[in-house]
Backbone as XML, in Angstrom:
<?xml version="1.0"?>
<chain id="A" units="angstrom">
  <residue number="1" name="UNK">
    <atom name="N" x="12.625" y="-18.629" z="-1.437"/>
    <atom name="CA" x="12.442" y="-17.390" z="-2.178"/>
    <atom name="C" x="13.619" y="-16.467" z="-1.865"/>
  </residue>
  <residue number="2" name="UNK">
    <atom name="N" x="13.926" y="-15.966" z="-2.612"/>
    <atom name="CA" x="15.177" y="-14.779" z="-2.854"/>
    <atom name="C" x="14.749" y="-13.614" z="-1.815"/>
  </residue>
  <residue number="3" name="UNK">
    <atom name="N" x="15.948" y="-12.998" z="-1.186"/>
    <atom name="CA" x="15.476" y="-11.587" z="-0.501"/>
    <atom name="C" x="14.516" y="-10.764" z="-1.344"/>
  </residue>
  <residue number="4" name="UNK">
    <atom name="N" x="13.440" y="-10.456" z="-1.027"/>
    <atom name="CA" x="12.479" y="-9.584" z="-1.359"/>
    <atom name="C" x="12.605" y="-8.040" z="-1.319"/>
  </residue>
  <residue number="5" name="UNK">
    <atom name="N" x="12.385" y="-7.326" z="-2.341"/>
    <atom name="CA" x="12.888" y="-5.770" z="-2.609"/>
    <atom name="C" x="11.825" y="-4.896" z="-1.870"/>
  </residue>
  <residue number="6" name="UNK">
    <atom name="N" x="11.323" y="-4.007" z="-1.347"/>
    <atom name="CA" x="10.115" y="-3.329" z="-1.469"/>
    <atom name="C" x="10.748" y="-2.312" z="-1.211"/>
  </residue>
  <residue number="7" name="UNK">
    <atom name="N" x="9.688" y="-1.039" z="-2.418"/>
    <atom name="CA" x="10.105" y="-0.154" z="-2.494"/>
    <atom name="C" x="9.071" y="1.200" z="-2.333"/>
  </residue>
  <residue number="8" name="UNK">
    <atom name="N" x="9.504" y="1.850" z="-1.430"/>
    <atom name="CA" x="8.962" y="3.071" z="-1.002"/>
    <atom name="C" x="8.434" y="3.813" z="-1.968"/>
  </residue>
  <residue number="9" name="UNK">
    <atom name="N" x="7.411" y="4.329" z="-2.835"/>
    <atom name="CA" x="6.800" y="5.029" z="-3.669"/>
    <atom name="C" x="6.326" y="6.805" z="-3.376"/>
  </residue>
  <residue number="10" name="UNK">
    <atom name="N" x="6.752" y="7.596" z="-3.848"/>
    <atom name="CA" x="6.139" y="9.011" z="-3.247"/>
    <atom name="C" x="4.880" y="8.983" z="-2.945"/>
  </residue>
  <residue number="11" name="UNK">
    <atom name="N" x="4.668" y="10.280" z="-2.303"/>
    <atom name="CA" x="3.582" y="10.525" z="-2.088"/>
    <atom name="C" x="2.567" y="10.176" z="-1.220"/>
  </residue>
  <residue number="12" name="UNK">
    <atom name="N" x="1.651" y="10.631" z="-0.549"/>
    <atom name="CA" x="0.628" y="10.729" z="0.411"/>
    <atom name="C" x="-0.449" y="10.102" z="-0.202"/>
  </residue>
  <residue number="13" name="UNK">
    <atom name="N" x="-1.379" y="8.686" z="0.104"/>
    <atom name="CA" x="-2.573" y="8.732" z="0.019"/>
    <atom name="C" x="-3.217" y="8.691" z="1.599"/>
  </residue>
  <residue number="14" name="UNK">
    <atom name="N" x="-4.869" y="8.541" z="0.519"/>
    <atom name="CA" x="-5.591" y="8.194" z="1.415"/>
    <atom name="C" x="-6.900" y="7.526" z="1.167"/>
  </residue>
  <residue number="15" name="UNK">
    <atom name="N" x="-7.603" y="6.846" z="1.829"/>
    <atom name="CA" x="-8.536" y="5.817" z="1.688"/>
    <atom name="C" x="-9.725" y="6.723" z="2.314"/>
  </residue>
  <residue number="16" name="UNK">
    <atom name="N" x="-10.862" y="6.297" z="1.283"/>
    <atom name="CA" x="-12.101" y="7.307" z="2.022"/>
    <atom name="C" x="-13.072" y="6.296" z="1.410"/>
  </residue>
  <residue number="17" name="UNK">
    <atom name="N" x="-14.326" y="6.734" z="2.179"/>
    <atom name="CA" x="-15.518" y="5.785" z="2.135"/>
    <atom name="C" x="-16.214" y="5.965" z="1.308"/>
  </residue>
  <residue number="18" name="UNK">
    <atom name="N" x="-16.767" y="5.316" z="0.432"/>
    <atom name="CA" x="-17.036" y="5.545" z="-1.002"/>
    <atom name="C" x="-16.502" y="5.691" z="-2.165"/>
  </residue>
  <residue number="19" name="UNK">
    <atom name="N" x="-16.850" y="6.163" z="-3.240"/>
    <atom name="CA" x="-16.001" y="5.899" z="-4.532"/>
    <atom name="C" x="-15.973" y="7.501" z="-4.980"/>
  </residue>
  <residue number="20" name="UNK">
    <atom name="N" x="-14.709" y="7.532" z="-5.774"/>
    <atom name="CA" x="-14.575" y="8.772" z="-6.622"/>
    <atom name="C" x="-14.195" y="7.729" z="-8.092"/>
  </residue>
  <residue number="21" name="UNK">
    <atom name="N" x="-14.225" y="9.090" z="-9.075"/>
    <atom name="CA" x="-13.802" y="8.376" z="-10.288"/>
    <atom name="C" x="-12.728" y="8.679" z="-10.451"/>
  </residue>
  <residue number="22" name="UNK">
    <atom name="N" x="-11.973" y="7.582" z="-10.799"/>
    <atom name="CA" x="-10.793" y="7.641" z="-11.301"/>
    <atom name="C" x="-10.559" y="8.207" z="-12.592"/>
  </residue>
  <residue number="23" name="UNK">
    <atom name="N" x="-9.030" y="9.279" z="-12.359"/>
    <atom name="CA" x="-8.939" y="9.828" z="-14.007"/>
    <atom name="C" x="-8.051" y="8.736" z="-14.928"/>
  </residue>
  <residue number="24" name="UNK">
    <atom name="N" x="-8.671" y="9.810" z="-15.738"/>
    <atom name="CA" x="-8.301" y="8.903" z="-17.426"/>
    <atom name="C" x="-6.918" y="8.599" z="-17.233"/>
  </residue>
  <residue number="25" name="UNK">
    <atom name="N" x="-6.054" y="9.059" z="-16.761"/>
    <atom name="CA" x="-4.746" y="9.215" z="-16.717"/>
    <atom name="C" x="-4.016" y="8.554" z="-15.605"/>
  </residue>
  <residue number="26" name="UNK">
    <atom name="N" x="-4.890" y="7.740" z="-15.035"/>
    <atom name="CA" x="-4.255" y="6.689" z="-13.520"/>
    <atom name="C" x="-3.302" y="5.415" z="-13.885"/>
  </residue>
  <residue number="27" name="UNK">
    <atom name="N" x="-3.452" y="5.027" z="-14.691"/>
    <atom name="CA" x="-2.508" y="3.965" z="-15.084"/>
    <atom name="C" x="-0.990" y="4.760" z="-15.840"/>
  </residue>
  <residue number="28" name="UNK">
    <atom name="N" x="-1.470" y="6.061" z="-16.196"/>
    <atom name="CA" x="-0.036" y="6.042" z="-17.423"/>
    <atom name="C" x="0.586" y="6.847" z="-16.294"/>
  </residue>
  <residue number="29" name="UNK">
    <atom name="N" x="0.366" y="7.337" z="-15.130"/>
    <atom name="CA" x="1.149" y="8.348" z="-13.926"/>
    <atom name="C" x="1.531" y="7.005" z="-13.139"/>
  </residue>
  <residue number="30" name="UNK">
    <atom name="N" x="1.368" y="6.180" z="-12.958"/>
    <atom name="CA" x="2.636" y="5.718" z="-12.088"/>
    <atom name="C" x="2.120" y="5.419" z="-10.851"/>
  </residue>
  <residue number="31" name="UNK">
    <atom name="N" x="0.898" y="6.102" z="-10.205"/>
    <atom name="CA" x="0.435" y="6.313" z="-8.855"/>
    <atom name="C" x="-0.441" y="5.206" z="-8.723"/>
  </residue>
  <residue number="32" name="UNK">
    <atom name="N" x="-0.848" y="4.956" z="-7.077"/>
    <atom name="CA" x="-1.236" y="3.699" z="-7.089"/>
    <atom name="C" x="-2.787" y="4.459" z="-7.007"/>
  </residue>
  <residue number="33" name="UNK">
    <atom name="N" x="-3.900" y="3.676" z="-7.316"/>
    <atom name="CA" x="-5.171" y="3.683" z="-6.935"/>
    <atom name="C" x="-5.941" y="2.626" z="-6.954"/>
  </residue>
  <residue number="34" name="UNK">
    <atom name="N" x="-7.378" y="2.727" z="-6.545"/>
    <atom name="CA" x="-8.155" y="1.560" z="-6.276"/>
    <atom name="C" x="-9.361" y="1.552" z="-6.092"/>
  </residue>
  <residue number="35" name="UNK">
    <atom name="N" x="-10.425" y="1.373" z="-6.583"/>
    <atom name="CA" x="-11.671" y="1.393" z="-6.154"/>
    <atom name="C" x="-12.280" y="0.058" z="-5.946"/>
  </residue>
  <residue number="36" name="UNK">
    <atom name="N" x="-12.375" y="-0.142" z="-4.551"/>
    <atom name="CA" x="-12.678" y="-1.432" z="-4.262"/>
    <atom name="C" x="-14.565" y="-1.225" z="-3.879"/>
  </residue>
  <residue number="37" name="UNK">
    <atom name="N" x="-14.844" y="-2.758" z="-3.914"/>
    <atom name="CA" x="-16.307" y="-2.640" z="-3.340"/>
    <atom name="C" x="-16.338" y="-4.370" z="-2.267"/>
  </residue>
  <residue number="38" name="UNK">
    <atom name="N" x="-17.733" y="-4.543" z="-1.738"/>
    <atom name="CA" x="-17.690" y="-5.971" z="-0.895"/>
    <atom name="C" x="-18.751" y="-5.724" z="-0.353"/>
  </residue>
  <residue number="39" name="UNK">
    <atom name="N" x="-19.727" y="-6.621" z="0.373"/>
    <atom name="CA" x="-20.449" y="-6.851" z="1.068"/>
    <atom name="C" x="-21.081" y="-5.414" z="1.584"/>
  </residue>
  <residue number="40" name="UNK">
    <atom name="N" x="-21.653" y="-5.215" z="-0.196"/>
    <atom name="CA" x="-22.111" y="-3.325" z="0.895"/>
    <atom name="C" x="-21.294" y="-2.549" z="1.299"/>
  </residue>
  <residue number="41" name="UNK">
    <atom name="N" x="-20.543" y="-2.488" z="1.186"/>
    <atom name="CA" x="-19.392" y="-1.906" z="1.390"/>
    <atom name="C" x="-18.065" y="-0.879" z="0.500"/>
  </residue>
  <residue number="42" name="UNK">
    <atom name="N" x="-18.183" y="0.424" z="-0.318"/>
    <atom name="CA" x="-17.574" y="1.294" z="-1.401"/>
    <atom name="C" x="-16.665" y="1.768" z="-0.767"/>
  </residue>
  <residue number="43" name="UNK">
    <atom name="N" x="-15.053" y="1.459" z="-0.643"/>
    <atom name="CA" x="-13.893" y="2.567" z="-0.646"/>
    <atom name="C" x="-13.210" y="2.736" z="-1.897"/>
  </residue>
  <residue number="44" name="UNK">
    <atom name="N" x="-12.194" y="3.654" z="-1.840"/>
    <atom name="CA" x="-10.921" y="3.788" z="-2.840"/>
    <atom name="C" x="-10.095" y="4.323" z="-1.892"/>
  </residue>
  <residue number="45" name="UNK">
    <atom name="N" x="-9.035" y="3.864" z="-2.619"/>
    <atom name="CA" x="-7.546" y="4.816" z="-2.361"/>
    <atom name="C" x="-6.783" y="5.728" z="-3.603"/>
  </residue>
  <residue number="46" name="UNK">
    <atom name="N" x="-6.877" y="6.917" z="-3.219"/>
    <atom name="CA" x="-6.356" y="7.774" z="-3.907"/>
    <atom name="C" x="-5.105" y="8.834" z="-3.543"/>
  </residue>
  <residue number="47" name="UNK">
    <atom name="N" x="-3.949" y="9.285" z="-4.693"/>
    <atom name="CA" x="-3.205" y="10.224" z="-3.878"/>
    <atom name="C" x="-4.115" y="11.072" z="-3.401"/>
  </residue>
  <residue number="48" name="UNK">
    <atom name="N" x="-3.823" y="11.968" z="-1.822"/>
    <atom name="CA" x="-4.560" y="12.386" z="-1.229"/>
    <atom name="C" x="-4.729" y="14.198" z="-2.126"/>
  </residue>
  <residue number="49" name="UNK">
    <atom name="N" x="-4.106" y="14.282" z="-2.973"/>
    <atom name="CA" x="-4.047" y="15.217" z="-3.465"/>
    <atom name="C" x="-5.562" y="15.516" z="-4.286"/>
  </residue>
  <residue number="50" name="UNK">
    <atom name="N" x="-5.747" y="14.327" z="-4.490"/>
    <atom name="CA" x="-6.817" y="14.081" z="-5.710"/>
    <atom name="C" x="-8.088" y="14.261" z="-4.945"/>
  </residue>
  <residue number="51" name="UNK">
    <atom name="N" x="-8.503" y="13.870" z="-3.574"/>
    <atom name="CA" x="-9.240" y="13.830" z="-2.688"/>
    <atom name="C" x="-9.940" y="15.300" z="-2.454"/>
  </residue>
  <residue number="52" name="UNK">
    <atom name="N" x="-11.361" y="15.578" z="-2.893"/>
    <atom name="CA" x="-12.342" y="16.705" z="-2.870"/>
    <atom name="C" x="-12.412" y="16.894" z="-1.324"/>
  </residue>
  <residue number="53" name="UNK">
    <atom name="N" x="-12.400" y="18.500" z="-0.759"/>
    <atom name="CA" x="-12.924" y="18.382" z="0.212"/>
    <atom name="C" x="-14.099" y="17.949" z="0.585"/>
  </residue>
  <residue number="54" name="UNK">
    <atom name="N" x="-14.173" y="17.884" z="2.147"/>
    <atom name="CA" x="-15.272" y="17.392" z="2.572"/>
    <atom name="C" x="-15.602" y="15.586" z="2.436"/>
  </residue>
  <residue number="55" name="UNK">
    <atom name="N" x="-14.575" y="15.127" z="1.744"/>
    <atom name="CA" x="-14.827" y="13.920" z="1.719"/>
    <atom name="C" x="-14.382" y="13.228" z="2.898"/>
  </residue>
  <residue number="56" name="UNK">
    <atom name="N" x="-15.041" y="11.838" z="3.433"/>
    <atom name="CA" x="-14.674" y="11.459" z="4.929"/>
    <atom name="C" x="-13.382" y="10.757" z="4.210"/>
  </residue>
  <residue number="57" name="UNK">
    <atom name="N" x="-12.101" y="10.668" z="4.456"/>
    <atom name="CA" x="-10.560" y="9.869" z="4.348"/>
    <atom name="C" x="-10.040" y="9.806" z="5.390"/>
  </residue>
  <residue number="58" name="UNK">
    <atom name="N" x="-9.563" y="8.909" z="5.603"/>
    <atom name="CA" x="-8.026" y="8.137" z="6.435"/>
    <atom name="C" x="-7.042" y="8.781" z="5.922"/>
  </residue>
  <residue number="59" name="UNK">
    <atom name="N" x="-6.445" y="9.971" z="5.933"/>
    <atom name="CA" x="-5.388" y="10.633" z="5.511"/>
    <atom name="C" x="-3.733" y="9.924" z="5.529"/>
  </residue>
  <residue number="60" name="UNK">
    <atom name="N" x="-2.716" y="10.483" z="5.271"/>
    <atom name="CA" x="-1.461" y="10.308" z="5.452"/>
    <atom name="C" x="-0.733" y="8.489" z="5.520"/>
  </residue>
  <residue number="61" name="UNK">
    <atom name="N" x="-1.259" y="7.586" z="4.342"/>
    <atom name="CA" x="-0.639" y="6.219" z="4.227"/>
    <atom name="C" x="0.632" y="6.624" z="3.454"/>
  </residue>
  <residue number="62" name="UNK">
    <atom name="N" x="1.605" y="6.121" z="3.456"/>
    <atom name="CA" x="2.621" y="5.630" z="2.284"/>
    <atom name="C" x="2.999" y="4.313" z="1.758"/>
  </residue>
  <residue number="63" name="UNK">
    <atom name="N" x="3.102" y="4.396" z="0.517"/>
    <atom name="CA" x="3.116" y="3.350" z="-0.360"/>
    <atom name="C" x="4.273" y="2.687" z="0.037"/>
  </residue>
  <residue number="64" name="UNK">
    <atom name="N" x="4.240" y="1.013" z="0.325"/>
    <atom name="CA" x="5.355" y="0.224" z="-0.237"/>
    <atom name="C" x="4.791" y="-0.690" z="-0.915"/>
  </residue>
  <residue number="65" name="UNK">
    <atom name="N" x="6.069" y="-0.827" z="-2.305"/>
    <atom name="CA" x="5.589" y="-2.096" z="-3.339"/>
    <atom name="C" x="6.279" y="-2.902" z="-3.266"/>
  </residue>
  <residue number="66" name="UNK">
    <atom name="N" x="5.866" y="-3.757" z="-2.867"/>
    <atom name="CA" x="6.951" y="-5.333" z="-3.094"/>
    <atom name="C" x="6.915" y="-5.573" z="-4.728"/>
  </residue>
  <residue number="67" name="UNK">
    <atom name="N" x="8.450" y="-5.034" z="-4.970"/>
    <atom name="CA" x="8.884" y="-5.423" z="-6.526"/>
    <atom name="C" x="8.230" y="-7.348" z="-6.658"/>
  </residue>
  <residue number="68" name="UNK">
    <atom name="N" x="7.640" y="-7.240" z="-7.603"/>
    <atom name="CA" x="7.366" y="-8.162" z="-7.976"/>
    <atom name="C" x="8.255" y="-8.442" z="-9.673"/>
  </residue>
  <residue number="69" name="UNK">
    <atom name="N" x="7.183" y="-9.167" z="-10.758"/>
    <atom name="CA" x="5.742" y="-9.811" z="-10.400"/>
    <atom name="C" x="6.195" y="-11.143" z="-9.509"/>
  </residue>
  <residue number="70" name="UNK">
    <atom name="N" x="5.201" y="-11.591" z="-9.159"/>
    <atom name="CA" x="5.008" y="-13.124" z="-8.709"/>
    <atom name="C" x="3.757" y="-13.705" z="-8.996"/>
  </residue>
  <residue number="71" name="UNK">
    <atom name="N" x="4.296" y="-15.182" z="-9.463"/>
    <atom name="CA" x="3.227" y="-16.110" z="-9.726"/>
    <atom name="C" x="2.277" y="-16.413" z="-9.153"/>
  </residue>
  <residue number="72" name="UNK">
    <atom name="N" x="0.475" y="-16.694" z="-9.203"/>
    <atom name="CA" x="-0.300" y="-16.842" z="-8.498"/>
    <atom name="C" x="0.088" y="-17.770" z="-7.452"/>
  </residue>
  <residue number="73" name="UNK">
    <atom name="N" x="0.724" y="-18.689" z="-7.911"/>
    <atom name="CA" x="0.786" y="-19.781" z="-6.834"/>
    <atom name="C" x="1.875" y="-19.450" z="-6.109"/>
  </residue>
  <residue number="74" name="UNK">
    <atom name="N" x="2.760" y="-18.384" z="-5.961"/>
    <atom name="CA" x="3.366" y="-17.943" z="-4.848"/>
    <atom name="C" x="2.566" y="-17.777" z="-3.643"/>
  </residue>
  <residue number="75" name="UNK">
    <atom name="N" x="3.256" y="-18.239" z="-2.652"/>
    <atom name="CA" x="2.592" y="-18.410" z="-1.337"/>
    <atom name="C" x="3.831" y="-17.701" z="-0.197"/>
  </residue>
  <residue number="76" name="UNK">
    <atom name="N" x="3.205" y="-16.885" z="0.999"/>
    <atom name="CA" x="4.450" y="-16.350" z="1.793"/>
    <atom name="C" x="4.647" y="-15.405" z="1.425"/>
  </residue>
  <residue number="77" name="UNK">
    <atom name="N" x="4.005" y="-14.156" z="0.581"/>
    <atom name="CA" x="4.550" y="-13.041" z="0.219"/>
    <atom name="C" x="3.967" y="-11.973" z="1.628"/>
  </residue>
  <residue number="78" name="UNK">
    <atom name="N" x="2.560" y="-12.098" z="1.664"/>
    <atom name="CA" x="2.475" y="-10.793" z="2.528"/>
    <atom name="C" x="2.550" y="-10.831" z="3.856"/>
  </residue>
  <residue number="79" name="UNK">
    <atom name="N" x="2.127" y="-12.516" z="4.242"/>
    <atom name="CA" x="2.521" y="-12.895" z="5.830"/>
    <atom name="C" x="3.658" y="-12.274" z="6.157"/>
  </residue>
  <residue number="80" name="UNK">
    <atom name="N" x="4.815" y="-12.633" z="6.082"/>
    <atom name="CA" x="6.096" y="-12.181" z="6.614"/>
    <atom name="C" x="6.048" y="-10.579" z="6.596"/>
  </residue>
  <residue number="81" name="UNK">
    <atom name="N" x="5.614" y="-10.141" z="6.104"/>
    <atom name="CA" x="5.771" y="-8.640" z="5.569"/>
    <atom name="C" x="4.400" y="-8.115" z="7.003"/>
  </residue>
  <residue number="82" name="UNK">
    <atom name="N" x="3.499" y="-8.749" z="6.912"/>
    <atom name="CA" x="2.160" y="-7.908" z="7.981"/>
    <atom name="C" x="2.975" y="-8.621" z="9.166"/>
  </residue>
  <residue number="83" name="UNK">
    <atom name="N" x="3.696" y="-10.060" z="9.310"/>
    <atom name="CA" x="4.078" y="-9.799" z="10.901"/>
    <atom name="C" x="5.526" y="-8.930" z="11.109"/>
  </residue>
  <residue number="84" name="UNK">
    <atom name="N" x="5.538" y="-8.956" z="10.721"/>
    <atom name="CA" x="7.299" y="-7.944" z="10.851"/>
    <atom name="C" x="6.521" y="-6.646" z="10.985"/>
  </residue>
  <residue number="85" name="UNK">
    <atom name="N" x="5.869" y="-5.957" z="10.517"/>
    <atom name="CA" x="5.023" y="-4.738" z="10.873"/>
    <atom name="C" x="3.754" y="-5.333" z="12.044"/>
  </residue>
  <residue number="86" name="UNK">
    <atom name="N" x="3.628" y="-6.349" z="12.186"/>
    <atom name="CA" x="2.885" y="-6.133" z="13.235"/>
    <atom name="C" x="3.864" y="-6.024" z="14.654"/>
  </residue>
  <residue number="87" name="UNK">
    <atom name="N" x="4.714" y="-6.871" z="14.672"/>
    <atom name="CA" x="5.720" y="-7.145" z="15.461"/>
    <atom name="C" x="6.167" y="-5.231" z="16.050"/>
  </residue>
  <residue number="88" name="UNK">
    <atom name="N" x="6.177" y="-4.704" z="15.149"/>
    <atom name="CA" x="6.688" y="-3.502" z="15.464"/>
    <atom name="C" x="5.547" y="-2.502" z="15.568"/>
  </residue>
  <residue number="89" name="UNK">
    <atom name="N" x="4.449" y="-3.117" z="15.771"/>
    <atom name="CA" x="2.784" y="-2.295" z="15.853"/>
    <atom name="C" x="2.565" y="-1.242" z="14.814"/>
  </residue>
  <residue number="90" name="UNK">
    <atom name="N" x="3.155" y="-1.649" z="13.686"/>
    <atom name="CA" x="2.563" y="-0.422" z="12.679"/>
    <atom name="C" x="1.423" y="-1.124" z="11.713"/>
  </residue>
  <residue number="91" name="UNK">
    <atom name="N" x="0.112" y="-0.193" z="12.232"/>
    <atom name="CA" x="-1.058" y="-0.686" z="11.504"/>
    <atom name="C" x="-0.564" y="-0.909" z="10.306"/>
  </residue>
  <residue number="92" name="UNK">
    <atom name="N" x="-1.536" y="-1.524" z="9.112"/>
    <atom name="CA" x="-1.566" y="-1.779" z="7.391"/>
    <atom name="C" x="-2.776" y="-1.502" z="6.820"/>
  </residue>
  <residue number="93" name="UNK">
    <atom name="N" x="-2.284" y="-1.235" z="5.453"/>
    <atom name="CA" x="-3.323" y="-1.529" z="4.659"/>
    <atom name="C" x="-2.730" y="-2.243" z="3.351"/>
  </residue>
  <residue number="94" name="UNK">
    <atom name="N" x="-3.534" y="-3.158" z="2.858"/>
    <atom name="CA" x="-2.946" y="-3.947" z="1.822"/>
    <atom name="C" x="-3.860" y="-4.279" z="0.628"/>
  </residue>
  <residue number="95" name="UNK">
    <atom name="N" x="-3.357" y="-3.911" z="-0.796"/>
    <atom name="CA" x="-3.909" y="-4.488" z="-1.559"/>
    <atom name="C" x="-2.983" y="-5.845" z="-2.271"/>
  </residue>
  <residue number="96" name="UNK">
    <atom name="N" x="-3.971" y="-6.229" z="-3.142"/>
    <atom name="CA" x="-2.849" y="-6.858" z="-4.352"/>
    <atom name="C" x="-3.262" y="-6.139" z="-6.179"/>
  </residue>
  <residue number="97" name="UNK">
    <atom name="N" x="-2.466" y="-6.449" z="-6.650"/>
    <atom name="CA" x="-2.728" y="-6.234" z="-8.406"/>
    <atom name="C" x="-2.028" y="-7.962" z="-8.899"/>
  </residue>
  <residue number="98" name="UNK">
    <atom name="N" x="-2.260" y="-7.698" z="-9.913"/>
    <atom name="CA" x="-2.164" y="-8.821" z="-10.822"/>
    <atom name="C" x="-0.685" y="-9.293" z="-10.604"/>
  </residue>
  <residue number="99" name="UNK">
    <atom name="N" x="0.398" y="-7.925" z="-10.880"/>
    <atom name="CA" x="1.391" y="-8.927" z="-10.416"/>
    <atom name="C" x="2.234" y="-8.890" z="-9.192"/>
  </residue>
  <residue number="100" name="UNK">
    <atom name="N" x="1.753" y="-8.126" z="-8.505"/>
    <atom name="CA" x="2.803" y="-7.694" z="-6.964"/>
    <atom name="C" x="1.484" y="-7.011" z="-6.097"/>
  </residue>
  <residue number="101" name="UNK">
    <atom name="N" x="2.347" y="-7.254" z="-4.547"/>
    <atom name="CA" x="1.674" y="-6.789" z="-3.419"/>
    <atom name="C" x="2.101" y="-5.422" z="-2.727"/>
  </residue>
  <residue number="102" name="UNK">
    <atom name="N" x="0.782" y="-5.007" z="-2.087"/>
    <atom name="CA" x="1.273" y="-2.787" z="-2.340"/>
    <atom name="C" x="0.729" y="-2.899" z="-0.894"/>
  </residue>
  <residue number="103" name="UNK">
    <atom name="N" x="1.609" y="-2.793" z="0.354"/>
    <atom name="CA" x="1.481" y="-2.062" z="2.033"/>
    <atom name="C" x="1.543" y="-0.847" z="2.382"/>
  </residue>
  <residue number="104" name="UNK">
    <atom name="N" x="0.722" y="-0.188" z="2.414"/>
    <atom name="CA" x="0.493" y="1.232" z="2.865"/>
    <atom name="C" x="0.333" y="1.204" z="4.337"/>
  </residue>
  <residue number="105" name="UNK">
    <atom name="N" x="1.731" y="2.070" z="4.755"/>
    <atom name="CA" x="1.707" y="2.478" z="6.603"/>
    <atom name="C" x="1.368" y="4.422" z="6.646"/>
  </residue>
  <residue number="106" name="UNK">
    <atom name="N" x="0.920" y="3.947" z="7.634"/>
    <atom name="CA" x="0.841" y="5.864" z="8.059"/>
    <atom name="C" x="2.133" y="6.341" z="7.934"/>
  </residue>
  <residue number="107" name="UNK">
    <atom name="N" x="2.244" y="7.239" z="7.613"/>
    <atom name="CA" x="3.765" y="8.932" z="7.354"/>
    <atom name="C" x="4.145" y="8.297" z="8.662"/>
  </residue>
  <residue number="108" name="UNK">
    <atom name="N" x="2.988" y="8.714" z="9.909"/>
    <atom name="CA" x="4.257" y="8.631" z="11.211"/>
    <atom name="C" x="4.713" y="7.470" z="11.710"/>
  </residue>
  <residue number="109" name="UNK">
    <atom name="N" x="4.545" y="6.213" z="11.261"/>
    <atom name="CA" x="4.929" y="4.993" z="11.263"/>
    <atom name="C" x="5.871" y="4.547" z="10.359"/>
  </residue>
  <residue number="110" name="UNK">
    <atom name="N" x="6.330" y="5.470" z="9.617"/>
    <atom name="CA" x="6.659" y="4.990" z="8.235"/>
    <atom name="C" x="8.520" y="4.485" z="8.641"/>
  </residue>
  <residue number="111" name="UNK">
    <atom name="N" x="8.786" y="5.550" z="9.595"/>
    <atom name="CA" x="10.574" y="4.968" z="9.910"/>
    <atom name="C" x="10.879" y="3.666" z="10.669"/>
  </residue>
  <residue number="112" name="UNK">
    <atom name="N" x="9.438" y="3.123" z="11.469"/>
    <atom name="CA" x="9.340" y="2.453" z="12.313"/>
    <atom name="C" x="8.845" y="1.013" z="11.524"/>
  </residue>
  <residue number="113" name="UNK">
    <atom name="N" x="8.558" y="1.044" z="10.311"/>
    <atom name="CA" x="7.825" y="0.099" z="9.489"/>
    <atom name="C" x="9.320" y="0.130" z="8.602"/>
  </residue>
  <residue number="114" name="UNK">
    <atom name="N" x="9.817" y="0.420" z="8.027"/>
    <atom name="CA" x="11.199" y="0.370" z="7.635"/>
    <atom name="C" x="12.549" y="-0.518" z="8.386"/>
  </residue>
  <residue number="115" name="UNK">
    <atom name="N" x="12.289" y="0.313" z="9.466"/>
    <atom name="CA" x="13.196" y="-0.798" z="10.195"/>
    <atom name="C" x="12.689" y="-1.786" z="10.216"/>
  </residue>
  <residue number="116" name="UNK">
    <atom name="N" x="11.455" y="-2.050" z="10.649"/>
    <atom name="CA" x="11.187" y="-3.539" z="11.157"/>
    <atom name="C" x="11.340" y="-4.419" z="9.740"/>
  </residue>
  <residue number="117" name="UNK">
    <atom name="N" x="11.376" y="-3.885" z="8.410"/>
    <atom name="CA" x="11.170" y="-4.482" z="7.139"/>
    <atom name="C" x="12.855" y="-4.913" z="7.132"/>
  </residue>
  <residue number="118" name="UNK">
    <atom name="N" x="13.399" y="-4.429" z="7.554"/>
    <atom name="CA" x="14.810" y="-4.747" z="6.838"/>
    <atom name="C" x="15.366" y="-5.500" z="8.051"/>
  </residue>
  <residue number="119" name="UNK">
    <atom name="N" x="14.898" y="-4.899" z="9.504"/>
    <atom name="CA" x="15.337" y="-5.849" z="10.933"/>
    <atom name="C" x="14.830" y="-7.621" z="10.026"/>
  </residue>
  <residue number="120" name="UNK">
    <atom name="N" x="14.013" y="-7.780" z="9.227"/>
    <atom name="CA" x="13.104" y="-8.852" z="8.733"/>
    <atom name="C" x="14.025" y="-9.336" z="7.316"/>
  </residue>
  <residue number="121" name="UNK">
    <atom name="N" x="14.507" y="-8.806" z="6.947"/>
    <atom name="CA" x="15.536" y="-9.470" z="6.185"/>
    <atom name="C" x="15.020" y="-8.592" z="4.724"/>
  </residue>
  <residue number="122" name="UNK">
    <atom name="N" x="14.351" y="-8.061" z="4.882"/>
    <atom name="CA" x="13.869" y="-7.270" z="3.263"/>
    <atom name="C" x="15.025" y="-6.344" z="3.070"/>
  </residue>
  <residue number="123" name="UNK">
    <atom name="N" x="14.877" y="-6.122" z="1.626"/>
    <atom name="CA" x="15.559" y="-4.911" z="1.143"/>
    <atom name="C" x="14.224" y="-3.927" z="0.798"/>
  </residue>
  <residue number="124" name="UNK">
    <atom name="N" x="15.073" y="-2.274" z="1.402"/>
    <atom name="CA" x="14.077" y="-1.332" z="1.557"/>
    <atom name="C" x="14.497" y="-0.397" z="0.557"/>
  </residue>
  <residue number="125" name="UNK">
    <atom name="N" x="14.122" y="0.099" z="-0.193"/>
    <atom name="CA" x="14.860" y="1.391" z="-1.422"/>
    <atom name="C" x="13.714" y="2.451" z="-0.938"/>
  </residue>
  <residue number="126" name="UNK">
    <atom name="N" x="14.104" y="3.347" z="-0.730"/>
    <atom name="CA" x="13.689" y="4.996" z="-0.286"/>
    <atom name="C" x="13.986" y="5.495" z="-1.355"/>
  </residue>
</chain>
C-alpha cells in the first residue's frame, strides 16, 4: 500500500452517552458525526459545539481522516495507525464510514499523536 495521507480536520468534538439528534444539515457541513448504538449501549459524537449543557461528554477529541476511499477488502489500515499511537500512549477513538477510517485523539495529545503518525511513515496535513 502507498504512503497513507491523514488529515487533521477542525474543530473540537466530543462523545457523550446517549443520543442527540442529528441536524438536517450534518452531511452537507463537512463535520464528522455519529450516532452509534450496541449491546444496550447509546453514544454519539458530535462537534462539541452542538453539545446541550448538562449533557455527560468526553470533551476535547480531534479529528484525523485517513484520506481514503478504500476497498472493503483492504486490510492494515487502522492497525498501524492505533499502534504507532499506542506506541506513543495517546488514547483513541475510532470509527469507520463507508469509505475511509476517522481517529480522534484528545487536543492535549494531539502534537504527540502527530509525531508518532509521521515518526510511522504517514503523511500528516494540518
Amino acid at each position: 500500500m502507498d504512503r497513507l495521507e491523514i488529515i487533521l480536520e477542525p474543530g473540537l468534538y466530543a462523545v457523550i452517552r446517549g443520543a442527540l439528534p442529528l441536524p438536517r444539515t450534518a452531511v452537507e457541513d463537512g463535520r464528522l458525526r455519529a450516532d452509534l448504538a450496541a449491546a444496550g449501549e447509546r453514544s454519539a459524537l458530535l462537534p462539541e459545539e452542538e453539545i446541550p449543557p448538562g449533557v455527560t461528554a468526553e470533551r476535547g477529541w480531534r479529528w484525523l481522516r485517513v484520506a481514503g476511499p478504500f476497498d472493503f477488502e483492504a486490510v492494515g489500515i487502522i492497525a498501524p495507525i492505533a499502534s504507532a499511537l499506542a506506541g506513543a500512549r495517546v488514547p483513541i477513538f475510532v470509527l469507520s464510514t463507508f469509505d475511509t477510517d476517522h481517529v480522534l485523539v484528545k487536543e492535549r495529545d494531539l502534537e504527540r499523536a502527530i509525531a508518532a503518525l509521521r515518526g510511522a511513515g504517514y503523511d500528516v496535513r494540518e
